[in-house]
N, C-alpha and C positions, 0 to 999 in steps of 0.2 A: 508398677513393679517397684514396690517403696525399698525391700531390701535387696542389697547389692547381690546377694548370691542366688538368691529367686531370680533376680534379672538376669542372672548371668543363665541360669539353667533354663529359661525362657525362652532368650536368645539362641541359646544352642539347637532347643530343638524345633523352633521354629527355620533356622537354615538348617538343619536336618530332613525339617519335614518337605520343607521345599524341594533339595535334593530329589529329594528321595520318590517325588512324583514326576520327575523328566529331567531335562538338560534346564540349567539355571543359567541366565545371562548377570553379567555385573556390571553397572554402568554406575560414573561419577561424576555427578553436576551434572548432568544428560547426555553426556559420550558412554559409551559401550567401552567397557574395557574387553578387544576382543583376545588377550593375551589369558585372561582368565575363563575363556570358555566352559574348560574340564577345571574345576578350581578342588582343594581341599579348604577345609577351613577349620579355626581355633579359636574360641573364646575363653581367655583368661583375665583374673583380676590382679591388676598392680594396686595395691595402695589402696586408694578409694577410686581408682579408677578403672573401668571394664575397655581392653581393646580386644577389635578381632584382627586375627590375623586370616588371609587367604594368599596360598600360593599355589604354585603350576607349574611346569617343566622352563615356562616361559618369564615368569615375572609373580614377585614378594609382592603382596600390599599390607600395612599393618595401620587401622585408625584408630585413637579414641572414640568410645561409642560416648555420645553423649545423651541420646535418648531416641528409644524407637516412635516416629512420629506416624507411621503407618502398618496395619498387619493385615491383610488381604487376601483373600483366596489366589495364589499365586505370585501373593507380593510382599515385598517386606521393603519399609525404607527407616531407616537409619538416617541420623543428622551427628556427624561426626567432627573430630577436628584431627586436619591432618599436620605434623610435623612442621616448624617451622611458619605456620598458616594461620593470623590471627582469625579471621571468617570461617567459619565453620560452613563444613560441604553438606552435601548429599551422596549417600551410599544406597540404591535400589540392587534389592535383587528379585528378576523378574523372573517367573516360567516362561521359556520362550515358547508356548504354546497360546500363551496372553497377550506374549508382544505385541502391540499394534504395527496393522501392515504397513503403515505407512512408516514409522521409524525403521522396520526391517531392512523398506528399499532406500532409506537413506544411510542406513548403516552399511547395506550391498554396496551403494552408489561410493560412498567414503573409501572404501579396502579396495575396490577399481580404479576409481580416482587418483590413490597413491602410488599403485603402481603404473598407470599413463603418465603422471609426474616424471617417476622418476627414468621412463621408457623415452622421454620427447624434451626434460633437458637435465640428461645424464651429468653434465658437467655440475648439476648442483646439488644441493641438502636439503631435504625435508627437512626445516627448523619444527614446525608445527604442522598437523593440520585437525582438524574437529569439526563436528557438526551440531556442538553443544551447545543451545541457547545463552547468550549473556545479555540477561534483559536489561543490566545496568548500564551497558553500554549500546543498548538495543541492535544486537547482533541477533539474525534470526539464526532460528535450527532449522533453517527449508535450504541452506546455502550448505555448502561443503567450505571452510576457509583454512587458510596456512601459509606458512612464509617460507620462501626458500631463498637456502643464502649459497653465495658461493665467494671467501674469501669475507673480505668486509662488505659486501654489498648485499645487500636483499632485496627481492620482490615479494609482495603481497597478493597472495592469490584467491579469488573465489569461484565455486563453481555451482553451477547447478543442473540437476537429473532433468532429461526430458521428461521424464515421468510425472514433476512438478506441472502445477496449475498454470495456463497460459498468464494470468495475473502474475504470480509468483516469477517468472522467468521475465516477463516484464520488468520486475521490481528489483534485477537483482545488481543494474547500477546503482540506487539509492546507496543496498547494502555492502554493495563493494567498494563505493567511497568514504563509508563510515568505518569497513574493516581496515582500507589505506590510510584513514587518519590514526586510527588505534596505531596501526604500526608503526609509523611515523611516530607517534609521541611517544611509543616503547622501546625503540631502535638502541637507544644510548648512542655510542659510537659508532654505528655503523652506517652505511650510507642506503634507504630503505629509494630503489630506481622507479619503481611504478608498481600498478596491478596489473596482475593480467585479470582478465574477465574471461571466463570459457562457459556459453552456454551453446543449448542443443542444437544442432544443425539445422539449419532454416529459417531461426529465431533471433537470429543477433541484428537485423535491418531496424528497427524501434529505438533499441541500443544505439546501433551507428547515428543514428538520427538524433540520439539526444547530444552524444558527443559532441556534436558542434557547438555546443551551449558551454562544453566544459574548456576549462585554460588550458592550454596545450602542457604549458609543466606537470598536469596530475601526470602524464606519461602511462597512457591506456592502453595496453595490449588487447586488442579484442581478438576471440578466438572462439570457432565453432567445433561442437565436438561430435564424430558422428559414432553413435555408443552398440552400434552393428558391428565396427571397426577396430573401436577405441583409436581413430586416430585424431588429431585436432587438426584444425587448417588455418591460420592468420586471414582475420579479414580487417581490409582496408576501409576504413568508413566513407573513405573516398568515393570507393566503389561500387557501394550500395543504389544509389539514387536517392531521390528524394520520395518522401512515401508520397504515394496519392492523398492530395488535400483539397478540397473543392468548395467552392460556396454554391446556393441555392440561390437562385436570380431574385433577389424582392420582386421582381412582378411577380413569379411563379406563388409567391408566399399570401401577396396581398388580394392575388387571384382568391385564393383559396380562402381568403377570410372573409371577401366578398361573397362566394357561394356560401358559405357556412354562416352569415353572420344575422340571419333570422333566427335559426335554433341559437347561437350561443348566444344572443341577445336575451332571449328567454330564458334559460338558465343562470347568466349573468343577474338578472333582475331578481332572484331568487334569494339569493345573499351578494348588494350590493357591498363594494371594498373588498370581499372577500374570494371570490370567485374572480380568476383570469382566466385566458385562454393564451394557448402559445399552439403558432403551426409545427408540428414535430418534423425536425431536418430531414432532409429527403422523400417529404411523403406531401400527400393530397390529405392529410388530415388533421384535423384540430385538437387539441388537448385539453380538458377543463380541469383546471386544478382548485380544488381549496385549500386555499392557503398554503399552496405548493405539492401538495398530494391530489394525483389525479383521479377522480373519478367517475370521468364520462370523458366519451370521444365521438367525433364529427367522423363520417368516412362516408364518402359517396350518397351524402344528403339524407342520412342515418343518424342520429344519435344510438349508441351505444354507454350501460352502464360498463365502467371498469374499475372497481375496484378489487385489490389483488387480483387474482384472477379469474374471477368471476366477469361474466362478461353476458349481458342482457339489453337484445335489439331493445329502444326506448319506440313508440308508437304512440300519436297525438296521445290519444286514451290512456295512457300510462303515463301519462305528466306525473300525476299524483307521486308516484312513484320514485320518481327523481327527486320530488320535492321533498317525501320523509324521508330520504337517504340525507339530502343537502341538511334535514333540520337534526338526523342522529349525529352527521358530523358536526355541527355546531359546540356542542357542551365540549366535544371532548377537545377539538381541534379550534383550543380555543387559548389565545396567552394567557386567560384569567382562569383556566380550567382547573380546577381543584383534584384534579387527578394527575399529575404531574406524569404518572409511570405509565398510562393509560398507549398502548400502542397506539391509537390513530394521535394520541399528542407527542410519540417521541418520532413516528416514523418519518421519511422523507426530507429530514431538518434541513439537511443542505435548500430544498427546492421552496420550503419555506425560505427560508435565509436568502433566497434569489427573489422569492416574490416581495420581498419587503425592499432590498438593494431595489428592483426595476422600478420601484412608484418615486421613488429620488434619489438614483445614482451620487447625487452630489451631496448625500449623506457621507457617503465615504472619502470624499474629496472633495473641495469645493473646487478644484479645477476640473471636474468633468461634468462634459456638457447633459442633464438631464433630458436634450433633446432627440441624441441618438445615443439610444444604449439597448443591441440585442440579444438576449435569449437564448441559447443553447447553439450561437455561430457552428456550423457544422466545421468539422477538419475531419476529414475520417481516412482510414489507412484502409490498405486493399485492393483492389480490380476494378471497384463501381461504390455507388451506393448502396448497392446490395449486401456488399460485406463487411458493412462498417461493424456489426457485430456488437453487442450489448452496450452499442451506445461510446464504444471507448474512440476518444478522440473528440467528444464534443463538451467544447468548453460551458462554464458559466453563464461569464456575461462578457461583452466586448463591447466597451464603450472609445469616447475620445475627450480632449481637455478641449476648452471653449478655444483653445489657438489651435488645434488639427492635429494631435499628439495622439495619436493610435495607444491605446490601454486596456489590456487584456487581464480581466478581473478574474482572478481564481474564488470562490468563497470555498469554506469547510466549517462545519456548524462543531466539529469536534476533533479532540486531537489527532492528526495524522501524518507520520514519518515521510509518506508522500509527498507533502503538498508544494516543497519547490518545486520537484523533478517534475511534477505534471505542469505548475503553473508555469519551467521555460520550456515543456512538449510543445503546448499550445502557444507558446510566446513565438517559438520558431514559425510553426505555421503561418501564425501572425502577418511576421517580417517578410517571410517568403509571397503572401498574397501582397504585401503591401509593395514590395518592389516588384511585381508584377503588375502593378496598377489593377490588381482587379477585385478593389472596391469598390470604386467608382463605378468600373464597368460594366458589374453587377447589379448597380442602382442602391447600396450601402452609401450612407454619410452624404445621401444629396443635399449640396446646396453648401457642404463642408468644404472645405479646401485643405486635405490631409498632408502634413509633413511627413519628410522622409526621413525624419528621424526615427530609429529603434523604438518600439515601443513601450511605453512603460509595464511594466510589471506590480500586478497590484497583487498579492497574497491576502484575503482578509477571513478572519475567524475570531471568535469568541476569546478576550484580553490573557484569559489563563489555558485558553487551548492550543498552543502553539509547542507543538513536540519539540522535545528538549534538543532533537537532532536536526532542527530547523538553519541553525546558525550555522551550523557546521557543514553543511551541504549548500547551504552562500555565500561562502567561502571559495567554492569550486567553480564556482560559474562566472565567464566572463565580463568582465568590467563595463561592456559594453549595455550591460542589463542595468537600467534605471529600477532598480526592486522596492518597491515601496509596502512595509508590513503594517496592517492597520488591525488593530487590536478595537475588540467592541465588546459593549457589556454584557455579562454574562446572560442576562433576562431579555437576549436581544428580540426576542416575540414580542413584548410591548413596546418595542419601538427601537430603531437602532440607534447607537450615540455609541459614537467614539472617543474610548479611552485613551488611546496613543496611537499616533503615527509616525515610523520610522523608516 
């Protein structure tokens, strides 16, 4: 739309047309503006400039259009500049029969939200609240956040729908101390007291549990919301307990490698250096990885193929078979593979990343000992073993330094906003097994003689993959954490070397 009054008449009936096929939603930078639900609207030209304007019984909006960047069966976005705002926005107008269901229930969740706010602490102000992504600040849109003030003083609040991914509700102290520091460094004058956190009822014990890691000045309101009710309830992390965290006895484990260690010997032999095994936490069975990705499993003196999901009994007579799988993954699952983008070369990196750390732990430090360093240490939350559930709770690697200094290795092969709050999840467990003395009693670190000092904390990933909101969230965690971040080169499939250690 090269000249100005084409565009202008473009625009018009393009949100004409929109209109005119159902209810049109407005949302800006990724909030919903839900004051202009019923909107009119106006596009005129000042100057050489084209704005539109929209109003409602409820609320004016008037932007510079600076160019339509999308036009969609149901959509129209607009990249505008609003008043006052050197950065130019985003202006969507959606058909709310397009909506995606999942923004509708976060948009439902937000207009609830506000009003439980303002029902449970009346004495205050809604300064803000939104559920608009801010990637620059890596603030998610899966959170509800905002501040309320009363007087000079503010709190920093986030919330999230039971509705949310059990991950996501998991994750949402990361992003509520990243929203507490925004506020904090935006406060001016005024005195920003803590966050609250309010998530769904029955979900905050994970949360309680990481808190202990956190300084006590962040000043954490935790709070469950039961969304049947709309009422919240203060919980005490006190209160909680400690989650169920368990180890698996080393004999139970070496049992198992014992029975299994004719087939994996066999398979082993197939692509030496390349092929391990590891007994998977809680179970009678054995795991065969290449190169960190699993593709066979031991279970009650069976091999089985597994890759993705596929899963085929192995029987003598079908050797063969294992063997041209082991030689298709070869080319690709390979550090010199010339396919760089090739799924069996990008997938799994983390358990690469672990198989290369377990053949010399003391690549990544020279004070830890390469003679005891385990494998996916189980911690698991829940009732038993049974419900430890996709694995979550189970660290790395857990090694020690050659003087008996417990070191709980996080690795991540790529950037993740994660990676402290998981590395002091498992850091806690850690501690907790170690002043229980039941390393030892388990038959972990024989022949070691373990100090009772806090464990160290080792963080380690690829030198440019460490999320920009890594520091900021190490900040929060107590002093008592020895955190050691070790940066490694980017091509770390040929071998690891360490760039820097901080």
């Amino acid at each position: 739309m090269s000249d100005l009054s084409e565009s202008i008449a473009e625009l018009k009936r393009a949100l004409t047309a929109l209109q005119s096929a159902g209810d049109v939603e407005v949302c800006e930078d990724g909030e919903r503006l839900s004051e202009l639900s019923h909107f009119q609207h106006e596009v005129r030209q000042q100057g050489n400039s084209t704005f539109v304007h929209l109003w409602s019984e409820e609320r004016n909006l008037v932007r510079r259009v600076l160019r339509v960047t999308e036009e969609a069966a149901g959509k129209l976005v607009l990249e505008v500049q609003r008043f006052g705002k050197s950065k130019p926005g985003k202006l969507e107008f959606l058909s709310a029969a397009t909506r995606p269901a999942g923004r509708k229930l976060r948009e439902n969740f937000r207009a609830r939200f506000r009003r439980l706010l303002m029902e449970q602490f009346p004495d205050e102000q809604i300064e803000t609240l939104t559920s608009a992504p801010d990637l620059e600040h890596s603030l998610s849109g899966s959170y509800t956040r905002g501040v309320m003030r009363r007087g000079q003083r503010e709190w920093a609040v986030l919330g999230v729908s039971g509705a949310e991914h059990a991950s996501t509700i998991d994750a949402a102290l990361t992003f509520g101390l990243l929203w507490l520091d925004w506020t904090r460094a935006h406060a001016e004058r005024r005195v920003v007291e803590g966050l609250r956190l309010i998530l769904p009822q029955g979900s905050a014990r994970m949360t309680a549990h990481r808190l202990q890691a956190i300084v006590p000045a962040v000043n954490i309101e935790l709070h469950e919301l039961h969304e049947a009710t709309w009422r919240l309830r203060r919980v005490d992390p006190r209160d909680t307990g400690n989650l169920l965290t368990w180890l698996t006895p080393r004999r139970e484990i070496e049992e198992t490698r014992l029975a299994a260690h004719k087939a994996v010997d066999r398979v082993m032999s197939l692509a030496p250096g390349a092929v391990d095994a590891i007994v998977s936490p809680g179970t009678r069975e054995v795991a065969l990885r290449f190169r960190g990705l699993e593709f066979a499993r031991w279970q009650r003196g069976e091999l089985q193929l597994r890759l993705g999901d596929d899963r085929v009994a192995m029987k003598p007579k079908r050797k063969v078979t294992l063997e041209s799988l082991v030689q298709e993954l070869d080319p690709f699952r390979n550090p010199l593979a010339d396919d760089k983008n090739h799924p069996l070369y990008r997938v799994a990196a983390e358990r690469w990343l672990e198989a290369l750390a377990l053949k010399d732990i003391s690549t990544i430090d020279a004070r830890l000992d390469p003679q005891y360093v385990y494998p996916q240490v189980p911690a698991l939350s829940g009732s038993g073993p049974e419900s430890a559930g996709a694995g979550r709770g189970v660290m790395d690697l857990l090694g020690v330094t050659r003087e008996g200094r417990l070191a709980v290795i996080e690795l991540k092969a790529s950037e993740d906003i994660h990676l402290a709050l998981q590395g002091m999840d498992y850091w806690l467990r850690v501690r907790w097994h170690l002043q229980q003395g039941d390393f030892p009693r388990y038959g972990y670190f024989a022949g070691m003689e373990l100090q009772q000092k806090p464990p160290l904390l080792y963080l380690v990933a690829p030198g440019l993959r460490f999320h920009p909101a890594t520091d900021t969230l190490l900040r929060y965690i107590l002093p008592d954490v020895e955190c050691v971040r070790v940066g490694l080169n980017e091509d770390w499939r040929r071998g690891l070397k360490v760039v820097f250690r901080q």
